[in-house]
GUROPA-116166 format. One record per residue: residue number from 1; y, x, z of N, C-alpha, C, O in turn. Coordinates in Angstrom, 1 decimal, padded with zeros to 4 digits. Layout:
<pts>
PT  pos  n_north  n_east    n_up  ca_north  ca_east   ca_up  c_north  c_east    c_up  o_north  o_east    o_up
PT  NUM        Y       X       Z         Y        X       Z        Y       X       Z        Y       X       Z
...
</pts>
This chain:
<pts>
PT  pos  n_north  n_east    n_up  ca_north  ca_east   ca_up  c_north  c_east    c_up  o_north  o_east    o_up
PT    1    118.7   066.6   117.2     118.5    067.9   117.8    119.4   068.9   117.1    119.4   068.9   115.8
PT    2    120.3   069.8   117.8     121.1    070.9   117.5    120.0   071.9   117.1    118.8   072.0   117.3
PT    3    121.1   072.9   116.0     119.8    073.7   115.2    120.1   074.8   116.0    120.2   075.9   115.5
PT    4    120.4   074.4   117.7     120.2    075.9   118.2    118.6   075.3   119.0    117.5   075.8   118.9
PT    5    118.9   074.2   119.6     117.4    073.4   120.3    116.8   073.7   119.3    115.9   074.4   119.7
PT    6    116.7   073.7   117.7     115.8    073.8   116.7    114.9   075.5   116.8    113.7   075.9   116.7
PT    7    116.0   076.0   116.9     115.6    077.8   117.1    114.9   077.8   118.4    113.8   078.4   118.3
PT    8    115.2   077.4   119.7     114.6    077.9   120.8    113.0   077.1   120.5    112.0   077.7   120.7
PT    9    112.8   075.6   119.9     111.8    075.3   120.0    111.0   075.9   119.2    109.9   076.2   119.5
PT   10    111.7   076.1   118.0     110.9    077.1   116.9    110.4   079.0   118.1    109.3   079.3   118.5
PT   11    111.0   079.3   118.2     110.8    080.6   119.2    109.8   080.1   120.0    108.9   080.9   120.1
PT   12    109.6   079.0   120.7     108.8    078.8   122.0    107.3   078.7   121.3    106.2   079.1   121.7
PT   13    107.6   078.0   120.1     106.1    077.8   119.5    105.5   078.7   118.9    104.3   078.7   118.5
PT   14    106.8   079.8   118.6     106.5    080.9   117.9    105.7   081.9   118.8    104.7   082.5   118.4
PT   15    106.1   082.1   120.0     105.5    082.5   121.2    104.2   082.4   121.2    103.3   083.3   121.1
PT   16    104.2   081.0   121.6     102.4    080.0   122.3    101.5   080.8   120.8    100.6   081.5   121.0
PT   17    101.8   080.6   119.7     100.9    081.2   118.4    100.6   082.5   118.7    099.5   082.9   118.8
PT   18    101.8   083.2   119.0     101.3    084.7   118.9    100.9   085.1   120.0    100.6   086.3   120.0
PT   19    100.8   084.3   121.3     099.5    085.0   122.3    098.6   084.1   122.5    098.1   084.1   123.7
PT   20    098.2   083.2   121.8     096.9    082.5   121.2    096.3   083.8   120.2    095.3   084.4   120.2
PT   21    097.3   083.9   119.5     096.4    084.6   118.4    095.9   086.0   119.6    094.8   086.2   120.1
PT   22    097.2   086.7   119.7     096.4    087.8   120.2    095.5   088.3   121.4    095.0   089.4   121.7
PT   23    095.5   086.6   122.2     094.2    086.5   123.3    092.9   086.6   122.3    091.8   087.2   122.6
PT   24    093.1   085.7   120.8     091.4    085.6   120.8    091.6   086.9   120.0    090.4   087.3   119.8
PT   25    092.5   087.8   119.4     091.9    088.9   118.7    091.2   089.8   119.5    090.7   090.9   119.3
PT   26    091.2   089.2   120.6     090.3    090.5   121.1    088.6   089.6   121.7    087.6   090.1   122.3
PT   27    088.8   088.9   121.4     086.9    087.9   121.0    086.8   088.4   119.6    087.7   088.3   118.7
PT   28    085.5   089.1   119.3     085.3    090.0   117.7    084.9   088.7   117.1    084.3   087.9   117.8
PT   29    085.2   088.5   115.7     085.1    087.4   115.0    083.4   087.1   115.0    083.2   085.9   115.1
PT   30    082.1   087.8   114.9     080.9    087.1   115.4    080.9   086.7   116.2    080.1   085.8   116.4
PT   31    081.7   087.1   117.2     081.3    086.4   118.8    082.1   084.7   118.7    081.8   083.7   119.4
PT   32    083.4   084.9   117.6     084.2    083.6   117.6    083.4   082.7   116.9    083.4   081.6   117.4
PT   33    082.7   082.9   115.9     081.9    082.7   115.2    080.4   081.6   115.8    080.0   080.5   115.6
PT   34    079.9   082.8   116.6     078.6    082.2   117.0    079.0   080.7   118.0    078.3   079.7   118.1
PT   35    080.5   081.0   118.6     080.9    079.7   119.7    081.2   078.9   118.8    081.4   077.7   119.2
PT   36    081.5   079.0   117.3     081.8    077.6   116.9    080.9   077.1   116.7    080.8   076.0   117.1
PT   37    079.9   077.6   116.1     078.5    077.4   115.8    078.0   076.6   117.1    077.9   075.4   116.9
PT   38    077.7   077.2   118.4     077.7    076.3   119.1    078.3   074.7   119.8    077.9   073.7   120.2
PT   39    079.4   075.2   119.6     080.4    073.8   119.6    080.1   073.0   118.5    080.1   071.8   118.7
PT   40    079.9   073.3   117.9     079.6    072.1   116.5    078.0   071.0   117.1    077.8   069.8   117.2
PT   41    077.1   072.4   117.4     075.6    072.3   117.3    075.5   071.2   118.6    074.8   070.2   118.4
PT   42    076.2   071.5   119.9     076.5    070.5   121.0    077.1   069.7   121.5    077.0   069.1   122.5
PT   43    078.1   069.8   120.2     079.1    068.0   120.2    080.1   068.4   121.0    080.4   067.4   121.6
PT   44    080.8   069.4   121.3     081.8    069.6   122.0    083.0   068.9   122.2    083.7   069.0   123.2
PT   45    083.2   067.8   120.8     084.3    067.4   120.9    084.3   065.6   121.4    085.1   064.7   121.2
PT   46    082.9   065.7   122.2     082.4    064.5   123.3    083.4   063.8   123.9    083.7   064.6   124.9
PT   47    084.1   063.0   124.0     084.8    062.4   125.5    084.7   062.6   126.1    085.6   063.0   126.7
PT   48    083.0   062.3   126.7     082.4    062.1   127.4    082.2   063.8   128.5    082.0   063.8   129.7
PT   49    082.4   064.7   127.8     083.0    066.3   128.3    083.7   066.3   129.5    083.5   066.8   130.7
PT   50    084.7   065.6   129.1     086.2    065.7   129.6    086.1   065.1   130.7    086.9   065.7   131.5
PT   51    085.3   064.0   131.3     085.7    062.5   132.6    085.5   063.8   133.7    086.7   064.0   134.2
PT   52    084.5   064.7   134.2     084.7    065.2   135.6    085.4   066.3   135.6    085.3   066.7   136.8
PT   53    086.1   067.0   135.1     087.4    067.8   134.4    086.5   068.9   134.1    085.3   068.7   134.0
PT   54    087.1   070.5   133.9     086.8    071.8   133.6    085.7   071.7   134.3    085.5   071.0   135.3
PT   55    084.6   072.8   133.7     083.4    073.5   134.4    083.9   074.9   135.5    083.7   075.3   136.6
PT   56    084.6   075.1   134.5     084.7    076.9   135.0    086.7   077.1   134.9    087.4   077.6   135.7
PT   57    087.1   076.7   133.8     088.6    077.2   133.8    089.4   076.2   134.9    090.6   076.0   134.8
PT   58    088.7   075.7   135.7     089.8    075.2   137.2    089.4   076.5   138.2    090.1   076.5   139.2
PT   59    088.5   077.5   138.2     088.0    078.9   139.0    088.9   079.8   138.5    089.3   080.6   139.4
PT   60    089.3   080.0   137.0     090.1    081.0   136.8    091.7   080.8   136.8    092.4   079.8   136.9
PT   61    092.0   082.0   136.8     093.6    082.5   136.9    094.0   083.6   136.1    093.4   084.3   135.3
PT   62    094.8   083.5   136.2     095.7    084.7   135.2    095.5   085.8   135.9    095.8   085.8   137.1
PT   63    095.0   086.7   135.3     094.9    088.1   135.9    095.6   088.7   136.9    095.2   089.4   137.8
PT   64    097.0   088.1   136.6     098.1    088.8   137.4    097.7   088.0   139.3    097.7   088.5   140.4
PT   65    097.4   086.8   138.7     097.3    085.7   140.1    096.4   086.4   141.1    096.3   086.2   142.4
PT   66    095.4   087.3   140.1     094.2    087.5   141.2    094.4   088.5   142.5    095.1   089.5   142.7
PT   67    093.6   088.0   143.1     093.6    088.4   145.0    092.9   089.3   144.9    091.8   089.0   144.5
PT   68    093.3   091.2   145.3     092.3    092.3   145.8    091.1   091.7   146.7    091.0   090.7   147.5
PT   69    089.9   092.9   146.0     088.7    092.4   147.2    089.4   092.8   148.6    089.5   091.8   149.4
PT   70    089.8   093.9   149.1     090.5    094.0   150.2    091.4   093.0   151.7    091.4   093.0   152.9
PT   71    092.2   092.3   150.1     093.0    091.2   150.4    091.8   089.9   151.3    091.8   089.6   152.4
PT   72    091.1   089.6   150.1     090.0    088.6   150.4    089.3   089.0   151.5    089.4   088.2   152.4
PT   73    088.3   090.4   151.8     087.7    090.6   152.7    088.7   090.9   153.9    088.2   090.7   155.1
PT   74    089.7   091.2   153.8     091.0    090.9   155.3    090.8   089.5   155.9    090.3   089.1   157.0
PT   75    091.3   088.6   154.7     091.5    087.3   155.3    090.1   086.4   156.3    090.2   085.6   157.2
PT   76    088.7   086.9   155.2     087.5    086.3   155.8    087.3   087.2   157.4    086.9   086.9   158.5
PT   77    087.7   088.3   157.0     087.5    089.3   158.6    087.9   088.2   159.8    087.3   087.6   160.7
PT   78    089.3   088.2   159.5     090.1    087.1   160.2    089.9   086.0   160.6    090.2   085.3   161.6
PT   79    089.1   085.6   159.4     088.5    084.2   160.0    087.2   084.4   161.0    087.1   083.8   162.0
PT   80    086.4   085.3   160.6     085.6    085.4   161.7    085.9   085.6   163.2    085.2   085.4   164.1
PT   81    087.5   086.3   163.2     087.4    086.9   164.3    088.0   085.5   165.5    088.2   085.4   166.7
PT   82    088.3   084.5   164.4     088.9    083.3   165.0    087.4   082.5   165.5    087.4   082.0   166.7
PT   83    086.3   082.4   164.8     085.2    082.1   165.3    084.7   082.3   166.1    084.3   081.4   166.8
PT   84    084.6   083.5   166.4     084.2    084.4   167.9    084.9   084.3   169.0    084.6   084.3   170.2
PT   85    086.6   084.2   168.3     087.2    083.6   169.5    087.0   082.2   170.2    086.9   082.1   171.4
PT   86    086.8   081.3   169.5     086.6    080.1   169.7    085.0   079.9   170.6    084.8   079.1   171.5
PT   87    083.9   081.2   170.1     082.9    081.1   170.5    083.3   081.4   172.2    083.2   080.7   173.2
PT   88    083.6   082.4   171.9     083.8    083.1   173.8    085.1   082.6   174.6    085.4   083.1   175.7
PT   89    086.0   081.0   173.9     086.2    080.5   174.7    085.5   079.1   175.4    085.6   078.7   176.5
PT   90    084.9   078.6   174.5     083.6    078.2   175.3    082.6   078.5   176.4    082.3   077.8   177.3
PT   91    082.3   079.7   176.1     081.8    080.5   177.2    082.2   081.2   178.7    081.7   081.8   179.6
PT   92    083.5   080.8   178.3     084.1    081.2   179.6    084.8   080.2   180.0    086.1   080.2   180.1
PT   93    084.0   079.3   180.3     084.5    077.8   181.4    084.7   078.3   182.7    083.7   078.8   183.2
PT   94    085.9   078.1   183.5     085.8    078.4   184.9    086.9   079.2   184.8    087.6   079.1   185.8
PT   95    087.4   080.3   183.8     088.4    081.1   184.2    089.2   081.2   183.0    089.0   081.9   182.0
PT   96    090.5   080.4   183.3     092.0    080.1   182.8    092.3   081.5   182.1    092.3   081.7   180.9
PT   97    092.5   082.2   182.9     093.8    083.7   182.5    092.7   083.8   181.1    093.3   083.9   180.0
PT   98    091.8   083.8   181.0     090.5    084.2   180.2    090.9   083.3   178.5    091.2   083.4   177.3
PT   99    090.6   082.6   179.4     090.7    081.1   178.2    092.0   081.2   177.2    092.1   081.3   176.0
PT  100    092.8   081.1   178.0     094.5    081.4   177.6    094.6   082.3   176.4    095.0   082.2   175.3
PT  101    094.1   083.4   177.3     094.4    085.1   176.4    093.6   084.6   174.7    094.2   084.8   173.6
PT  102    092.1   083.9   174.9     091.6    084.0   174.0    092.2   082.8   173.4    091.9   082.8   172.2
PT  103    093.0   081.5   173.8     093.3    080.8   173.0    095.0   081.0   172.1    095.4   080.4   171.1
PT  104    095.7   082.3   173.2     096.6    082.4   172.4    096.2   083.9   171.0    097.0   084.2   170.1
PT  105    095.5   084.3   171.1     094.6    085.2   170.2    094.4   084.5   169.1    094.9   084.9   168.0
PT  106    093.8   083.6   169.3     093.3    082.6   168.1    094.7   082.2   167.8    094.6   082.3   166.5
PT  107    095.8   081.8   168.0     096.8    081.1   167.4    097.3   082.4   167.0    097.6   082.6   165.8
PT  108    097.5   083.3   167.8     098.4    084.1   166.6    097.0   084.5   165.1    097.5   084.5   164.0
PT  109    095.6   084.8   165.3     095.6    085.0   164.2    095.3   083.9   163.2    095.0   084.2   162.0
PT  110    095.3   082.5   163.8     095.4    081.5   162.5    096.8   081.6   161.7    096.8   081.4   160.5
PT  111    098.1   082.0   162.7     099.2    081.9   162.2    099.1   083.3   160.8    099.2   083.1   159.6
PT  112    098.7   084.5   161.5     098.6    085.4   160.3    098.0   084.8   159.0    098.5   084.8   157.9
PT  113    096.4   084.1   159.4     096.1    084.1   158.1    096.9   082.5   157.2    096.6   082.0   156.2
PT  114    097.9   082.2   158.1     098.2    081.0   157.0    099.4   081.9   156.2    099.6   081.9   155.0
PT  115    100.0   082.6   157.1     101.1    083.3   157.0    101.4   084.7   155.1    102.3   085.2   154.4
PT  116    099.3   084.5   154.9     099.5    085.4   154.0    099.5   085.3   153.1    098.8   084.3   152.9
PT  117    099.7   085.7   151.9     100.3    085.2   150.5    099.6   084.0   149.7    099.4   084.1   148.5
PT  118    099.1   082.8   150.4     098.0    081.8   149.8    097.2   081.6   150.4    097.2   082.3   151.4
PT  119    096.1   080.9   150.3     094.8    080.6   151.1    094.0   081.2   149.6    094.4   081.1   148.5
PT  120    092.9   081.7   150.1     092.0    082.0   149.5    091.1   081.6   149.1    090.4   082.1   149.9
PT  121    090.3   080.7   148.2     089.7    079.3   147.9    088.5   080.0   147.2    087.7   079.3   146.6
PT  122    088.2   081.6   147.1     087.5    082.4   146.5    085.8   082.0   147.2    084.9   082.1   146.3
PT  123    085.5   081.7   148.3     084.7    081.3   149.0    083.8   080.1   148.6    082.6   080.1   148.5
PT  124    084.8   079.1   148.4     084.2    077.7   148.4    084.3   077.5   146.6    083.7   076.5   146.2
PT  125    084.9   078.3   145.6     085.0    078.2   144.6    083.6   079.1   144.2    083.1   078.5   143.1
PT  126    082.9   080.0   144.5     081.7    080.6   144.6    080.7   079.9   144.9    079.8   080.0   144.1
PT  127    080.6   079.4   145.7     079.7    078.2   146.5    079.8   077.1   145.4    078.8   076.5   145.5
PT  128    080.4   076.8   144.8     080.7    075.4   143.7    080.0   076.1   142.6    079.3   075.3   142.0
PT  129    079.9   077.6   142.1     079.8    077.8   141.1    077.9   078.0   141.1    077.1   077.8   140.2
PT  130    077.9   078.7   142.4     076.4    078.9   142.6    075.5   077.4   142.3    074.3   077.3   142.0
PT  131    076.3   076.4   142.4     075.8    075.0   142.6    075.6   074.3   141.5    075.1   073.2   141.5
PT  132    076.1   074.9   140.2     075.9    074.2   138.9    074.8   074.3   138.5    074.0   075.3   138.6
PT  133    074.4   072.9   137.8     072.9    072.7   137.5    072.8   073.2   136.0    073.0   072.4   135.1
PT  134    072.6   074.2   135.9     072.5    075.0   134.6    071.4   074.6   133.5    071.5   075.0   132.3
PT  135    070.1   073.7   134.0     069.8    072.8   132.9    070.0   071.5   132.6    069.6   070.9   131.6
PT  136    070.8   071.1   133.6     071.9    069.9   133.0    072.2   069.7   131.8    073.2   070.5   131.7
PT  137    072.1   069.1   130.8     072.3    069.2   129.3    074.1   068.8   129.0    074.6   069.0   127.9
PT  138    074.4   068.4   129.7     076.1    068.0   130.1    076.6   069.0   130.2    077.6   069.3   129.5
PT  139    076.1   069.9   131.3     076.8    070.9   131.6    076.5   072.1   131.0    077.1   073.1   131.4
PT  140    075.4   072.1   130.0     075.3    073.5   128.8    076.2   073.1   127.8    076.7   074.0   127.2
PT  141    076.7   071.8   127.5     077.8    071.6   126.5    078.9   071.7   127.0    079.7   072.1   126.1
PT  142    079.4   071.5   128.1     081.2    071.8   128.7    081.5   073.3   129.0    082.6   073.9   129.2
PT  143    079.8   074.0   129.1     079.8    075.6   128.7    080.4   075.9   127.7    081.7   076.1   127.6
PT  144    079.5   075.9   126.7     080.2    075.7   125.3    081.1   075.4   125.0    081.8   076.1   124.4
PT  145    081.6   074.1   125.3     083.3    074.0   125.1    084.1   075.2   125.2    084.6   075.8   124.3
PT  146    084.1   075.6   127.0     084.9    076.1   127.2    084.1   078.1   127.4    084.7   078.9   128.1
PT  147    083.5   078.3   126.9     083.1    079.1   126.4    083.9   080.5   125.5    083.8   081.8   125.5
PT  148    084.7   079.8   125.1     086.1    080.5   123.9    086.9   081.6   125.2    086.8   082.7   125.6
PT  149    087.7   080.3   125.6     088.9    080.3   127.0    088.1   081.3   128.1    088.6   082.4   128.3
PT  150    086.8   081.0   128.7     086.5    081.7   129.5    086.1   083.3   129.0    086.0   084.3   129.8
PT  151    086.0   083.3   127.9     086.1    084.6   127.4    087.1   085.6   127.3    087.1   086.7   127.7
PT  152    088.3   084.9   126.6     089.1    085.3   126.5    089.8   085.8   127.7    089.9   087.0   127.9
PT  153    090.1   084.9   128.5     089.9    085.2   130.0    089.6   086.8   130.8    090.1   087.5   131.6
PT  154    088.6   086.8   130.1     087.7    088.1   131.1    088.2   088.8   130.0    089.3   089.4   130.4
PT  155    088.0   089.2   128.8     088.2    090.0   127.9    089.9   090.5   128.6    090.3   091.7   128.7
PT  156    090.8   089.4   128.9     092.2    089.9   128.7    092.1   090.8   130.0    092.7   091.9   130.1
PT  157    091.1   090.2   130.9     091.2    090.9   132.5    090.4   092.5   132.3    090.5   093.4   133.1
PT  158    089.7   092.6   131.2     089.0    093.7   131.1    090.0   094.5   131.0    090.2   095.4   131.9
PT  159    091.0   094.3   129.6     091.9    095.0   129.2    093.0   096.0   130.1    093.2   097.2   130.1
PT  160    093.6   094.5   130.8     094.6    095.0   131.9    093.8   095.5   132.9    094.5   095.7   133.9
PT  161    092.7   095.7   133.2     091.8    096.8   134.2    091.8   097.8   133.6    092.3   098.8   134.1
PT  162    091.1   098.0   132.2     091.4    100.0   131.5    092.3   100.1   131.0    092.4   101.1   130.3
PT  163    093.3   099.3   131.2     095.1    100.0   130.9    095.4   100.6   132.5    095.9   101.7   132.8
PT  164    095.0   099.6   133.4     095.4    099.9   134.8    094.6   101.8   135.3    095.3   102.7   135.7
PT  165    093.2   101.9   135.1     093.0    103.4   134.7    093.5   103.9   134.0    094.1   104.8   134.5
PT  166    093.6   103.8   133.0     094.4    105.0   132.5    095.4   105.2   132.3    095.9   105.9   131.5
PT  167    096.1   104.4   133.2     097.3    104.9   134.2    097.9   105.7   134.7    099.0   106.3   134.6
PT  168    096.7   105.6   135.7     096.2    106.4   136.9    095.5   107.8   136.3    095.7   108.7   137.1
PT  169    094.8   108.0   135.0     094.4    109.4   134.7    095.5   109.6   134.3    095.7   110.8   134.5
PT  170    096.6   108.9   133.6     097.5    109.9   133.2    098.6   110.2   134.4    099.4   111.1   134.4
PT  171    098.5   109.5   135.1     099.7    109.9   136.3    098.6   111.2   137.0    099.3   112.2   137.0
PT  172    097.8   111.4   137.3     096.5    112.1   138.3    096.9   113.8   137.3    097.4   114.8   137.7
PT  173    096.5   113.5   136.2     096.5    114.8   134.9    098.4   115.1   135.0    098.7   116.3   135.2
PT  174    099.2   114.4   135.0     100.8    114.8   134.8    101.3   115.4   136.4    102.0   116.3   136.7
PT  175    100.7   114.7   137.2     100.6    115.6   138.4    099.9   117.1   138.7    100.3   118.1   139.3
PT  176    098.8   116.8   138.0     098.1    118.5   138.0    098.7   119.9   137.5    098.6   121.0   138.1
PT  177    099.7   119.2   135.9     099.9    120.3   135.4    101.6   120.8   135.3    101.9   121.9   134.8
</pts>
């Protein structure tokens, strides 16, 4: 290995450390604390954890990744409105021009919703989550596992939400005066 490959790999690991560290500095050392404590207390470091993969961090994303409610409530609109279409062309057996209109309706709006930035998996990922068996003794430990990560997670998304306000008061206040 050239000792410039040596610098970038040194730099890249240098990187992964310093937003490791400074994701969990913002979990307060009791709260880091109490999860080790639990990880220890529940065997977290099981095999047996691992065989049906993640509990919860295959649902999250990087803050940046996430979809407006807006966004989401457009695309489900759309989908209903594809259902209804579908409903009322059922209902109108007997007359073509009818049928048509509503079957080319439905294609253009399936074409929009494939057309927009991703499919939305927010739905069926909610529905999976509602479904976890929360006295499952399996699955209070793959909690725990990942417990740390899903924190950090929300803590980072907290953050970049009250940087994102006070943004906005300071653009709102530099406008006033």
């Amino acid at each position: 290995m050239t000792s410039l490959q040596l610098w970038v790999l040194f730099g890249v690991i240098s990187l992964f450390k310093l937003g490791s560290t400074f994701s969990l500095e913002r979990i307060s050392p009791s709260v880091n604390n109490d999860i080790q404590k639990l990880k220890k207390y529940y065997k977290t470091d099981d095999p047996s954890l691992f065989q049906d993969g993640a509990l919860f961090l295959n649902y999250l994303t990087q803050p940046e990744n996430l979809e407006s409610e807006e966004k989401v409530l457009f695309k489900e609109t759309v989908r209903v409105y594809i259902d209804i279409l579908k409903v009322m062309m059922n209902s109108t057996t007997g007359q073509q021009p009818i049928q048509d209109s509503l079957q080319n309706l439905s294609n253009e709006l399936e074409s929009l919703l494939k057309s927009l930035n991703g499919e939305t998996h927010l739905k069926e990922n909610l529905q999976k989550l509602w479904k976890i068996e929360t006295r499952d003794h399996m699955v209070q430990r793959k909690a725990v596992f990942e417990l740390q990560q899903v924190l950090t997670k929300a803590l980072n998304l907290q953050a970049k939400q009250n940087l994102k306000k006070r943004r906005r008061r300071q653009n709102r206040s530099g406008i006033q005066h």
